[in-house]
One Martini backbone bead per residue (centre of mass of N, CA, C, O) as a GRO file, in nm:
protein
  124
    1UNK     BB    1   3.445  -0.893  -1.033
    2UNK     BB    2   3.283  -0.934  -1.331
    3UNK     BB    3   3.000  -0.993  -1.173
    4UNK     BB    4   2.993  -0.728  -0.973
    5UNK     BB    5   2.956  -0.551  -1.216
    6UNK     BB    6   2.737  -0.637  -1.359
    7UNK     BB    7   2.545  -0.604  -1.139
    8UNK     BB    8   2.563  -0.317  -1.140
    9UNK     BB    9   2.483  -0.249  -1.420
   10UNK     BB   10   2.223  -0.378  -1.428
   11UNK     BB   11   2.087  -0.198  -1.188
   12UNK     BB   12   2.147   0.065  -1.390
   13UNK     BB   13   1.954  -0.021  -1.614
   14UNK     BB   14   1.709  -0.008  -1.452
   15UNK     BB   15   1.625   0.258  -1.321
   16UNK     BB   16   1.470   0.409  -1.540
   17UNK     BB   17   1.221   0.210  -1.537
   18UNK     BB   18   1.089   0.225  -1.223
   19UNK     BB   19   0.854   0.444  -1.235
   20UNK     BB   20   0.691   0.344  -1.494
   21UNK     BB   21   0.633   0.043  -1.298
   22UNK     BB   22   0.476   0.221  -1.088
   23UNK     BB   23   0.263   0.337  -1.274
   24UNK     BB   24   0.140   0.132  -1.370
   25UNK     BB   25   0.087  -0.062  -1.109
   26UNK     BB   26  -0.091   0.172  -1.018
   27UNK     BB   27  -0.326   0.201  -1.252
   28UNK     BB   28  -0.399  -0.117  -1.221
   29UNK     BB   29  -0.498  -0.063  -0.906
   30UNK     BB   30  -0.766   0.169  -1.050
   31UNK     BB   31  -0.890  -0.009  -1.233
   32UNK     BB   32  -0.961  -0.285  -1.038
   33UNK     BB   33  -1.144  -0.066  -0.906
   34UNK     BB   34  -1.443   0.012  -0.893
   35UNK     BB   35  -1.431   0.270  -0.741
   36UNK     BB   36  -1.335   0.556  -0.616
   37UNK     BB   37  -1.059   0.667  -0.522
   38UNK     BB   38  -1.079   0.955  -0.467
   39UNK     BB   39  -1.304   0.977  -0.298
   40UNK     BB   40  -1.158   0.810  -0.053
   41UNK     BB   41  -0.959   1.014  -0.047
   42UNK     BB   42  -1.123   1.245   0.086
   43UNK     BB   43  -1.238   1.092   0.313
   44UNK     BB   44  -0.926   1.034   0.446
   45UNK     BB   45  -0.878   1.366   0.482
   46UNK     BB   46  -1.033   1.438   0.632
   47UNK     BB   47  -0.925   1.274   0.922
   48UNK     BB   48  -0.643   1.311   0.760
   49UNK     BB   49  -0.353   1.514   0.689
   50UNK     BB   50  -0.146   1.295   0.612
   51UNK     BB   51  -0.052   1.256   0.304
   52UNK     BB   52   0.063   1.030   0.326
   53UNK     BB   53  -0.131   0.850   0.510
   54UNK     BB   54  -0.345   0.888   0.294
   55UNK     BB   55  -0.201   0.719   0.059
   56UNK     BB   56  -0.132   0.438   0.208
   57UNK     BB   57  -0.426   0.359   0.258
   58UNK     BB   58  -0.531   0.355  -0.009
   59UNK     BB   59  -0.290   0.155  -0.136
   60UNK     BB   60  -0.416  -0.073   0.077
   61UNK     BB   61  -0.698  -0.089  -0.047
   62UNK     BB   62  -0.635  -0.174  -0.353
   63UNK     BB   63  -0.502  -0.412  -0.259
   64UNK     BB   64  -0.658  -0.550  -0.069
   65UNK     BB   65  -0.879  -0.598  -0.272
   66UNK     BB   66  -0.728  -0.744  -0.491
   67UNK     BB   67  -0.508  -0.907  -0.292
   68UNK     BB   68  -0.440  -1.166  -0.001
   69UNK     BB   69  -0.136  -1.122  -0.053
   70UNK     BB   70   0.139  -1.107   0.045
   71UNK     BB   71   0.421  -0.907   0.186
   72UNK     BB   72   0.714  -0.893   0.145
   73UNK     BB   73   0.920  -0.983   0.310
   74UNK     BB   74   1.128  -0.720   0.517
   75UNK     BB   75   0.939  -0.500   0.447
   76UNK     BB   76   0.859  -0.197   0.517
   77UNK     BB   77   0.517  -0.079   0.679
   78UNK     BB   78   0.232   0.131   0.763
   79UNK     BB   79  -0.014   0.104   0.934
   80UNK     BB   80  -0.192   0.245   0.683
   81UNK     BB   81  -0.158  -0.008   0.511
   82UNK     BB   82  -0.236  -0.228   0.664
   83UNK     BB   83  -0.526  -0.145   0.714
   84UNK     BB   84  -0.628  -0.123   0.405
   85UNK     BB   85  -0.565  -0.409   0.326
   86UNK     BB   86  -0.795  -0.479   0.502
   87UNK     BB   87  -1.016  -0.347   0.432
   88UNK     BB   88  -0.976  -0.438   0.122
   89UNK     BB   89  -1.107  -0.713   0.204
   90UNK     BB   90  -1.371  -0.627   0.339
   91UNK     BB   91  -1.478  -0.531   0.029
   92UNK     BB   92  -1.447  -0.771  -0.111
   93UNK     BB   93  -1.631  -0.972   0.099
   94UNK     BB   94  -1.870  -0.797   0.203
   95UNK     BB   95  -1.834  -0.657   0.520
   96UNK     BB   96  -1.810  -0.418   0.378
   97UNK     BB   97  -1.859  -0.100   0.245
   98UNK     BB   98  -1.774   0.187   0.110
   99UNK     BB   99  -1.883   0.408   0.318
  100UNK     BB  100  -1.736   0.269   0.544
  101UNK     BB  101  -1.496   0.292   0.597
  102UNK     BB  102  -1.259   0.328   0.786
  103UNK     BB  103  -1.095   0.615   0.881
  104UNK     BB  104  -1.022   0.586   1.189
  105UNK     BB  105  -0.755   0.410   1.115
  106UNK     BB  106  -0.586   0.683   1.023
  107UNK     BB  107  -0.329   0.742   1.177
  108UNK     BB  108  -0.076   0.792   1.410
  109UNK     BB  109   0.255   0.643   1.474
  110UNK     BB  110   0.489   0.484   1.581
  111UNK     BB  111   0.779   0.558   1.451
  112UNK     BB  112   0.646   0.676   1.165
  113UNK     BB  113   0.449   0.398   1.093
  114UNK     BB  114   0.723   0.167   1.105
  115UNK     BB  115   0.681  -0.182   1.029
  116UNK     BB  116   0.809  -0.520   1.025
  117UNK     BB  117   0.636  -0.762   0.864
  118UNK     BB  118   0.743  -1.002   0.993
  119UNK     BB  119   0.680  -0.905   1.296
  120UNK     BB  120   0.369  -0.911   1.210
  121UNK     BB  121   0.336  -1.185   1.176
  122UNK     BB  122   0.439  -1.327   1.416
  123UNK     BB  123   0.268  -1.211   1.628
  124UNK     BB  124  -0.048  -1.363   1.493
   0.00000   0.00000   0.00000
C-alpha cells in the first residue's frame, strides 16, 4: 500500500511539469529542421480542412526528418502522422524536395484516423 501511494504521489508531482517538456520537446523538432515548418503547416491545410490532421502530419515530418527511430509500441498513432514520419524521412534522404512533399496523403481515415502502431507494425 506504501509504494502504491507512492507511486500515485510520483506520478502527480510530475503532471505539472509535462506541458513545458511537450513544449520544449515540439520547439527542438523546429530548431533542427531545416525549412519552414509554417510554410508546410500552409501547404498541408490547403488540401485538408481539419486542423487536427493538419497538425498530426506537420508533427510527423518534423520527426520523421530527425529520426527513423520506432515509436514506442502500443501507442494509438493517426494515419497522417504516420505518413508525415514516413515523408520526413523521404525529405531527409533526399528523395523528394521540400516542394514536393505529397500533401494529397493527408486525407480522413476510417475511426478518427487511429490505428494501433504494434498491429501497423506487424501487418508489414
Amino acid at each position: 500500500m506504501i509504494v502504491e501511494s507512492a507511486q500515485v504521489l510520483g506520478h502527480l508531482l510530475i503532471l505539472p511539469f509535462l506541458p513545458g517538456w511537450a513544449l520544449a520537446r515540439s520547439l527542438w523538432y523546429r530548431w533542427r529542421f531545416p525549412y519552414s515548418a509554417r510554410t508546410l503547416e500552409k501547404a498541408v491545410a490547403a488540401v485538408q480542412e481539419r486542423a487536427s490532421t493538419v497538425d498530426s502530419y506537420v508533427q510527423g515530418v518534423l520527426r520523421g526528418y530527425i529520426s527513423d527511430a520506432p515509436i514506442f509500441n502500443g501507442f494509438a498513432q493517426n494515419d497522417a502522422f504516420l505518413q508525415g514520419r514516413t515523408d520526413g524521412g523521404l525529405l531527409r534522404r533526399g528523395e523528394i524536395a521540400f516542394e514536393e512533399i505529397p500533401t494529397q496523403h493527408v486525407t480522413e481515415t476510417v475511426n478518427g484516423g487511429l490505428i494501433l502502431w504494434v498491429a501497423n507494425r506487424i501487418s508489414q
